[in-house]
C-alpha positions in Angstrom: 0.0 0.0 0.0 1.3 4.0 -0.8 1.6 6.0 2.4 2.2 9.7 2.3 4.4 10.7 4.9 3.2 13.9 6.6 5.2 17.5 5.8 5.6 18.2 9.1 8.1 15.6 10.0 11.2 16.3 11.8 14.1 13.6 12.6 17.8 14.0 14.0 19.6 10.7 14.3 21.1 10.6 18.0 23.3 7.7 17.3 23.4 4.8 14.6 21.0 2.7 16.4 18.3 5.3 17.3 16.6 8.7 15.4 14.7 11.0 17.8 11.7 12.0 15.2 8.6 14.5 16.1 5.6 15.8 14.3 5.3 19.6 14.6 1.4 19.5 13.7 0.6 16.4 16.5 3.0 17.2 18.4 4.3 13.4 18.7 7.3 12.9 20.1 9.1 9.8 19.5 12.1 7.6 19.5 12.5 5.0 16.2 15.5 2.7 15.3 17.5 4.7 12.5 17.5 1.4 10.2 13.7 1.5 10.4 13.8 5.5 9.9 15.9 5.3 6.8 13.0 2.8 5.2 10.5 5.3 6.0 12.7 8.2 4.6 13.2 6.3 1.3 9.4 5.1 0.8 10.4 1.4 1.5 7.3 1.0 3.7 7.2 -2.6 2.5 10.1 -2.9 5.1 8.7 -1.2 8.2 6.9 -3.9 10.6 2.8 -3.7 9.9 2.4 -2.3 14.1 5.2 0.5 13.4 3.0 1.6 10.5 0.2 1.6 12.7 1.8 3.7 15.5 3.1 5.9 12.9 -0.4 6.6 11.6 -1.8 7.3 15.0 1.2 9.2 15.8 0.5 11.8 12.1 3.8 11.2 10.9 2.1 9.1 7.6 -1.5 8.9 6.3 -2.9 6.8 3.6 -3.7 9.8 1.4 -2.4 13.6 0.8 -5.9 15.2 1.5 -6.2 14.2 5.3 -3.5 15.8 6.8 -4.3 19.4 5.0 -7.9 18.5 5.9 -6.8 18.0 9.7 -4.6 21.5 9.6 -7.7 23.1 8.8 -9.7 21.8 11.2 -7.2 22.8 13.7 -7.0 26.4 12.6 -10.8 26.6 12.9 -11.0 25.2 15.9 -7.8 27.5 17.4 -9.0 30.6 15.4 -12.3 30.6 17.6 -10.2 30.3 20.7 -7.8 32.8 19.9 -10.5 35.2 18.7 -12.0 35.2 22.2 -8.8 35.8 24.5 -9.3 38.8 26.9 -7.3 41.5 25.6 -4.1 42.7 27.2 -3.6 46.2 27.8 0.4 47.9 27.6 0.2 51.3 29.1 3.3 53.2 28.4 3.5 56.3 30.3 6.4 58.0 28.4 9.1 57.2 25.9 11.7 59.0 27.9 14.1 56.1 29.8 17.0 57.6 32.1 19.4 54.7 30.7 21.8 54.5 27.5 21.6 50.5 27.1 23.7 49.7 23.9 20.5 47.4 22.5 18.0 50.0 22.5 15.5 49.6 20.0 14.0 52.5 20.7 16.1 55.3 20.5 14.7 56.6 17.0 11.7 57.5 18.5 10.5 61.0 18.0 10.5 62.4 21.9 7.7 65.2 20.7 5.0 63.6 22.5 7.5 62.0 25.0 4.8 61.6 28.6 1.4 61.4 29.2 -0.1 63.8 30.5 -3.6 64.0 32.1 -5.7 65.0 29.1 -4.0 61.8 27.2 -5.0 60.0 30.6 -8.5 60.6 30.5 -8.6 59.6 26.6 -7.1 56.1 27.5 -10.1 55.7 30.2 -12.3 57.1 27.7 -11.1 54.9 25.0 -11.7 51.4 27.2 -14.6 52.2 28.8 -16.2 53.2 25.2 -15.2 50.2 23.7 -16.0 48.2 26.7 -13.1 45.9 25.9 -12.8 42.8 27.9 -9.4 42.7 29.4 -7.3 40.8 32.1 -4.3 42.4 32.4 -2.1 45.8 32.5 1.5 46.6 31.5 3.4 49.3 32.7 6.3 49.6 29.7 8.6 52.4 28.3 10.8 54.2 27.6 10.8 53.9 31.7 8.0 53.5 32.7 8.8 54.5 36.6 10.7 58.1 36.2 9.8 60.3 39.3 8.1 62.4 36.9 5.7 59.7 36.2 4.6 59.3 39.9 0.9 60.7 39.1 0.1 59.5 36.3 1.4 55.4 36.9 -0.6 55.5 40.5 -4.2 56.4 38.6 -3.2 53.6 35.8 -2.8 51.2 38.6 -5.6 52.2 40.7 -7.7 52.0 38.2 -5.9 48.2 37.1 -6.6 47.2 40.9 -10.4 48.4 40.9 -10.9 46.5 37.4 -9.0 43.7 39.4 -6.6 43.3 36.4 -3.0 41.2 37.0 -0.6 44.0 37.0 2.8 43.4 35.2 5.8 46.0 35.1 8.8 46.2 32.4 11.3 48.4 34.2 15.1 48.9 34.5 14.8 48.8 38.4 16.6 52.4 38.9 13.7 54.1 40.0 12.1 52.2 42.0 12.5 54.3 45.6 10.0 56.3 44.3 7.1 53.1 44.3 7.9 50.9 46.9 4.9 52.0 49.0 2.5 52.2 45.9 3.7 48.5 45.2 3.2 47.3 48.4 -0.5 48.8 48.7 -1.0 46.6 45.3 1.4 43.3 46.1 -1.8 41.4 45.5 -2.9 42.6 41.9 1.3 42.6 40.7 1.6 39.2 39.0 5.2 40.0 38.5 7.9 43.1 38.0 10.5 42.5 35.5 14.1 43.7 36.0 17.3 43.7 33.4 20.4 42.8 34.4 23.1 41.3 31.9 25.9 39.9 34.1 28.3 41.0 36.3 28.9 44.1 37.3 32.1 44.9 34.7 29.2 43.3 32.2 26.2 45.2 32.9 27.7 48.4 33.5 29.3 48.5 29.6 26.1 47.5 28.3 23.2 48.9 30.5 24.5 52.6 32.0 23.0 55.9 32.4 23.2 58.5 30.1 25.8 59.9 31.9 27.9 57.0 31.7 28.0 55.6 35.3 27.1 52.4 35.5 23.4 51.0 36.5 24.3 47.7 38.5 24.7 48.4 42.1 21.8 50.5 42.5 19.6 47.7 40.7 20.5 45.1 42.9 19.8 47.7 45.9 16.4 47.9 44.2 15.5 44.2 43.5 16.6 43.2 47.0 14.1 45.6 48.5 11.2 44.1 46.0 12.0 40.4 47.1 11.7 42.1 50.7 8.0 43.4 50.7 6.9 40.6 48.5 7.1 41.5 45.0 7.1 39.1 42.7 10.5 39.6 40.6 11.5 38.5 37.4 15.6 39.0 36.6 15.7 39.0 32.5 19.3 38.4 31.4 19.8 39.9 27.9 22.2 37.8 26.2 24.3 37.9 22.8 27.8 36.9 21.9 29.1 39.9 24.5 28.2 38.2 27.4 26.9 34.5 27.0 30.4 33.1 28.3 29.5 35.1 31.4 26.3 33.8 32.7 27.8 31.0 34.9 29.5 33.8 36.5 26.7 35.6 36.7 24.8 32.7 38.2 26.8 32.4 41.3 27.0 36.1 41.9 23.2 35.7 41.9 23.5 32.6 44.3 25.4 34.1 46.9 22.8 36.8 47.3 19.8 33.8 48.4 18.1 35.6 45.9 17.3 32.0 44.0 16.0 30.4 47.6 13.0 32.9 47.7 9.7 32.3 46.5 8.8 35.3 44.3 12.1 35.2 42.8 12.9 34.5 39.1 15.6 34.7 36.3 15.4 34.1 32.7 17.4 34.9 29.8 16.7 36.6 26.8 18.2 36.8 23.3 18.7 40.1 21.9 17.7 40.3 18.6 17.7 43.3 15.4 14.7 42.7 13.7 15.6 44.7 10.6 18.5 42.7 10.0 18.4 39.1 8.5 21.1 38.1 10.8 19.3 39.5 13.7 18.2 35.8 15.0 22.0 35.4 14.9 23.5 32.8 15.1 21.3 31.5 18.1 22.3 27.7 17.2 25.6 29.0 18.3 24.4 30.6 22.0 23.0 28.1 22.5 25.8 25.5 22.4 27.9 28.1 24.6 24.8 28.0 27.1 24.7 24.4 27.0 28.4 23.5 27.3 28.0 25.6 30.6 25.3 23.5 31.7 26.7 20.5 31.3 29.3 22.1 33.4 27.4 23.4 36.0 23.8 21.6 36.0 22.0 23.7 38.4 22.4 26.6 35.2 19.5 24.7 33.5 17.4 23.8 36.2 17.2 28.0 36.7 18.0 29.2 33.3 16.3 26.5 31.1 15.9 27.1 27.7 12.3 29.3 27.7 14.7 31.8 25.5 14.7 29.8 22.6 11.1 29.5 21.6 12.3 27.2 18.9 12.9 24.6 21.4 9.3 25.4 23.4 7.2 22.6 21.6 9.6 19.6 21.9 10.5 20.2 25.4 6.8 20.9 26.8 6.4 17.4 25.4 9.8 15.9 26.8 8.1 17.3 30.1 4.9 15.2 29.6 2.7 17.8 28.3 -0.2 16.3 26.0 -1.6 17.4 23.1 0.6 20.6 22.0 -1.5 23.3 19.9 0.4 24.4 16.9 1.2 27.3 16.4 -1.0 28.9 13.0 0.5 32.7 14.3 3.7 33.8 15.5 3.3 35.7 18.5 0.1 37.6 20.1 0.3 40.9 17.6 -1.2 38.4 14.5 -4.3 38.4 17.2 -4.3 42.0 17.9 -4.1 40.8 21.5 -2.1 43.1 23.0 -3.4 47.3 23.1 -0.7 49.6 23.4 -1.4 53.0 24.4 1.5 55.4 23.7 2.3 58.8 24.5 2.0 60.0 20.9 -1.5 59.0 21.6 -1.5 56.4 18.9 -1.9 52.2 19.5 0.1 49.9 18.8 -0.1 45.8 18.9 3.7 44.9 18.1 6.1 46.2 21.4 8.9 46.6 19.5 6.8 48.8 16.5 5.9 51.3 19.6 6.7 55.1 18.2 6.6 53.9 14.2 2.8 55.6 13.6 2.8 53.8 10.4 2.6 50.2 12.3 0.3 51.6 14.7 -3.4 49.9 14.8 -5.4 53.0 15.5 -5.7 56.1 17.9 -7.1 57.2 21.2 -5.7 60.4 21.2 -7.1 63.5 20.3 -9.5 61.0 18.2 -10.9 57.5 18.7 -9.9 55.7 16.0 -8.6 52.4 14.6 -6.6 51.5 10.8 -8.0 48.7 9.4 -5.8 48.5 7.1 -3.0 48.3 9.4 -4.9 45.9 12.2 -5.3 43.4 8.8 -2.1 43.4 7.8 -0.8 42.5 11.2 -3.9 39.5 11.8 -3.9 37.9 8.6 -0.3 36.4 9.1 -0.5 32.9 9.3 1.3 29.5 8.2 -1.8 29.4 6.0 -1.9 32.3 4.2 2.1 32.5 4.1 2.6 30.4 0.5 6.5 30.1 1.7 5.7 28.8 5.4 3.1 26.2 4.6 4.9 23.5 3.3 7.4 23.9 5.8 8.0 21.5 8.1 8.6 23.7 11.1 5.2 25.7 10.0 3.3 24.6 12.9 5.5 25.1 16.2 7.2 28.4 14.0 3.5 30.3 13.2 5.3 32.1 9.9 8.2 34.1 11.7 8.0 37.5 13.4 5.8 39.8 11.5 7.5 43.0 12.6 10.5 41.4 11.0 9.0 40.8 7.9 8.1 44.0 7.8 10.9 46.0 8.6 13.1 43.4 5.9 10.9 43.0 3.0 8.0 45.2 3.3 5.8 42.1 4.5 6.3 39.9 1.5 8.2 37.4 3.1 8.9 35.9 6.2 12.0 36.0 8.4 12.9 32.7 9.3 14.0 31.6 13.0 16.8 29.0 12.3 14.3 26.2 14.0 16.3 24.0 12.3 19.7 24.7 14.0 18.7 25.3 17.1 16.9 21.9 17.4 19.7 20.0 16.4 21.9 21.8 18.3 19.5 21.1 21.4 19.4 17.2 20.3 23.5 16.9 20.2 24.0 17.9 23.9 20.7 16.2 25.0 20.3 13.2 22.6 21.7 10.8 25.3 19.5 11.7 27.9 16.6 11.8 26.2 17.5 8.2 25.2 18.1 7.4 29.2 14.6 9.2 29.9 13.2 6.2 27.1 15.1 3.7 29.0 17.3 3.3 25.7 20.6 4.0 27.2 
């Protein structure tokens, strides 16, 4: 009998004897024997053992005709299209454009500083603007620029009163330098702040190069000062790490800086890296195969690195090891990220909305307007939502279509105008992940 084997197969061959394979649309995860594999790659299905055909039919990664697996795609993006469609929407507030630091990464320091704060006229406009709309929400951002100047005092307090009446999960993007100013405020909301989130990118020779004020001295001691007293009235704190090839041979360093603090023994404490990325550049993504092996060799090194660090900075990975971890059922992935759903609302200084955090102060991207008019751009809201592995002819015959969602859309964008999409390297970085992990996974099957 002709099988067709589905387009969504992946397989990296750990060692002779075995091939780690996985279906990005079911998900499946799955160890084979590489002889069997290699009949499966070459259409010899004559060869494969009737009950492995069967498990690999149940599994998706064959089907006895072309037509079902585009007909079970489409079911799925129905199905996950209604779902999507109905998520609360997430409000960013972002008080001013202004930030009191010089950090060498900063995406936005093209932005036009006419319309730089809010003031309260623009306040009352953003009220305005969700209570005419009557937009069912869950959450509030506080983002920047800094988000927590002094001179933002007022106007972050009513935004966060009013988060805590709505009873909204309060979440806050700051560098941490300001934060004398808030501690009481943050206190009187501990309950509502599902987290705060501070950047720090190593030591303090490290940081102090890369994240610094504008007038040069560095920013590290009094962030620590600051994240010491959050973890002290209860805050819930996230560190973000922001790494590249500057400072990735650093982080074990880092680590046990970090360690010797008892910062990691608390509760409401948390660190996570993040790659820094261009996203007008094609090499933007770069190289992350590469970081990642430099992470992992330290790992291997030092395992207590993964079991804080883990790998939630390379989304490529995400998939695969939510179902190493026993997770059932993983959704693919139709869209890239939450701006192809318009999910995310944010409300700018310049008194335009945007949906894409990194588009913030670029009116053209922007999805409409609460200030000095209510307004949205259709034109601009349908460009961002109808991204999707479906309607992306270059993504949807590719393999990693599902788990990728057709590569960032600001990207593609900012690179080709929107004609084509940017891809992640999925490729790279899995096999990357699967050469330092292969053997355990292998163990974790009772192969090894």
């Amino acid at each position: 009998m002709d099988y067709c084997p589905s387009k969504y197969n992946f397989s990296y061959k750990i060692n002779p004897k075995y091939t780690f394979i996985n279906n990005n649309l079911t998900g499946a995860v799955d160890i084979i024997e590489s002889l069997v594999w290699g009949f499966f790659v070459e259409n010899k299905f004559l060869k494969i053992p009737n009950e492995t055909i069967s498990l690999l039919l149940e599994r998706g990664y064959l089907y006895k005709d072309v037509y079902t697996e585009i007909f079970i795609l489409k079911k799925l993006y129905k199905s996950t299209k209604k779902i999507i469609n109905n998520k609360p929407k997430r409000i960013i507030f972002c008080p001013t454009y202004y930030c009191n630091l010089n950090c060498v990464y900063c995406f936005e320091k093209g932005i036009n500083s006419t319309h730089s704060y809010f003031n309260d006229e623009k306040l009352n406009y953003f009220f305005e603007f969700i209570k005419h709309n009557k937009l069912n929400i869950d959450s509030l951002e506080l983002y920047g620029g800094e988000p927590l100047l002094s001179i933002n005092q007022k106007i972050v307090e009513k935004v966060l009163t009013f988060a805590k009446n709505k009873k909204l999960n309060i979440t806050i993007i700051t560098n941490g330098t300001s934060l004398d100013d808030y501690l009481s405020l943050l206190r009187a909301l501990r309950e509502n702040i599902e987290m705060v989130q501070i950047t720090l990118d190593g030591v303090r020779a490290i940081n102090d190069k890369r994240r610094k004020f504008k007038t040069g001295e560095g920013s590290f001691n009094i962030i620590i000062d600051n994240i010491s007293k959050l973890l002290e009235i209860g805050i819930n704190t996230n560190l973000r790490v922001n790494i590249d090839k500057k400072n990735v041979y650093n982080i074990s360093e880092f680590f046990e800086f970090i360690k010797s603090l008892g910062w990691l023994n608390k509760k409401n404490f948390d660190i996570r890296l993040a790659l820094v990325k261009d996203h007008s550049k094609d090499e933007s993504y770069f190289f992350p195969e590469k970081l990642l092996e430099i992470i992992m060799q330290q790992y291997n090194k030092n395992p207590e690195l993964e079991k804080h660090f883990g790998f939630s900075a390379f989304k490529q990975l995400r998939n695969i090891i939510s179902t190493l971890n026993g997770i059932e059922n993983t959704t693919p992935r139709f869209i890239n990220c939450e701006t192809n759903i318009l999910e995310l609302l944010i409300f700018c200084p310049d008194g335009f909305i945007y949906t894409c955090p990194e588009s913030i102060g670029i009116t053209k991207y922007a999805i409409g307007q609460f200030y000095p008019i209510f307004s949205y751009c259709n034109s601009v809201k349908n460009t961002w939502r109808t991204k999707n592995i479906l309607s992306i002819e270059k993504c949807f015959n590719c393999k990693f279509a599902p788990i990728c969602g057709g590569g960032c859309t600001y990207s593609s964008f900012l690179i080709s105008n929107g004609e084509n999409p940017v891809c992640e390297k999925y490729e790279a970085v899995i096999n990357k992940f699967l050469k330092y992990k292969g053997d355990s996974i292998l163990k974790s099957y009772k192969l090894l």
